[in-house]
N, C-alpha and C positions, 0 to 999 in steps of 0.2 A: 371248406376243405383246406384253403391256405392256412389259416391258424393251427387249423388241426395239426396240418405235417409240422411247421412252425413250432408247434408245442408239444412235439412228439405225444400226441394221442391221436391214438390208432380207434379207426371209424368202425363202428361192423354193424352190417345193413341189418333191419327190421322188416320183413314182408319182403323180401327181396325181387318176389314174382308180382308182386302189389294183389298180394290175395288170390292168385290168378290172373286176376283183368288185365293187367299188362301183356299176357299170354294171345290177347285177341288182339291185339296191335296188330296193324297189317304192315307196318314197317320193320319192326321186329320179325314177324313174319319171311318176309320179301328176303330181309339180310340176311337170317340164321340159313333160309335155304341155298342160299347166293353162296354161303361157307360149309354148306353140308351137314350142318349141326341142327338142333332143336331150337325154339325158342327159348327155353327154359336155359338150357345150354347157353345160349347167345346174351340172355339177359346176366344169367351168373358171371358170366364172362367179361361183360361190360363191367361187373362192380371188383372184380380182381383185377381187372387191368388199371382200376384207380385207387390202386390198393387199401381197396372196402375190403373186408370181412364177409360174409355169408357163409351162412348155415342153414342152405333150404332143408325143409323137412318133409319127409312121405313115410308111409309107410308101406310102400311098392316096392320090395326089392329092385327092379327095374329100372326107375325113377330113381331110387338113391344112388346105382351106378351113373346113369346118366348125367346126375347133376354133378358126379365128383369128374366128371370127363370132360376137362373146362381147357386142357393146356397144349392141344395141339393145335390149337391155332388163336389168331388172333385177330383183335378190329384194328380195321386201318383208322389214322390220326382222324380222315374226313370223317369218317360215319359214326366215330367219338365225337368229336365235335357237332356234331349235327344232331346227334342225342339228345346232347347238353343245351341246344338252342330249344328244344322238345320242351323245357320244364314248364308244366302244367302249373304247378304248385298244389298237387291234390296227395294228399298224405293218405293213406293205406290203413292205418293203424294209431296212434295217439299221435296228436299235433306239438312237435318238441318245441317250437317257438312259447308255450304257455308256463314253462319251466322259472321259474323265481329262485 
């Protein structure tokens, strides 16, 4: 992420819901309701507040409102941080570290 901002290249998330499976996290879970939002909500929200990109995709009318409803609120610094100690290292989608 440092280099990234560093080098003015702008990140934008892949799988941003991790295919789903992130969605059944009970910690995500616990927090989105603690803030009154969705999970799906709370995760989109985690990667705009580190100024990730995301572009979930449904084809729910429903769904597509709800993910764009990311900016009335926000994660406190702790439960970002706490996130961030969370890193599984389990990739969703293609593994960028194989890149040459």
């Amino acid at each position: 992420m440092e280099y990234c901002k560093a080098n003015q290249i702008y990140l934008q998330a892949y799988a941003s819901l991790g295919q789903g499976n992130l969605l059944k996290e009970e910690m995500f879970e616990q927090k989105a309701q603690e803030l009154g939002v969705t999970p799906s909500q709370f995760l989109l929200r985690w990667a705009v507040q580190q100024d990730i990109g995301v572009i979930p995709r449904s084809s729910k009318p429903d769904r597509i409102l709800e993910n764009s409803q990311l900016f009335h609120f926000d994660i406190s610094t702790n439960v970002m941080q706490h996130i961030k100690q969370m890193d599984k290292n389990i990739h969703y989608a293609w593994d960028p570290s194989d890149i040459r």
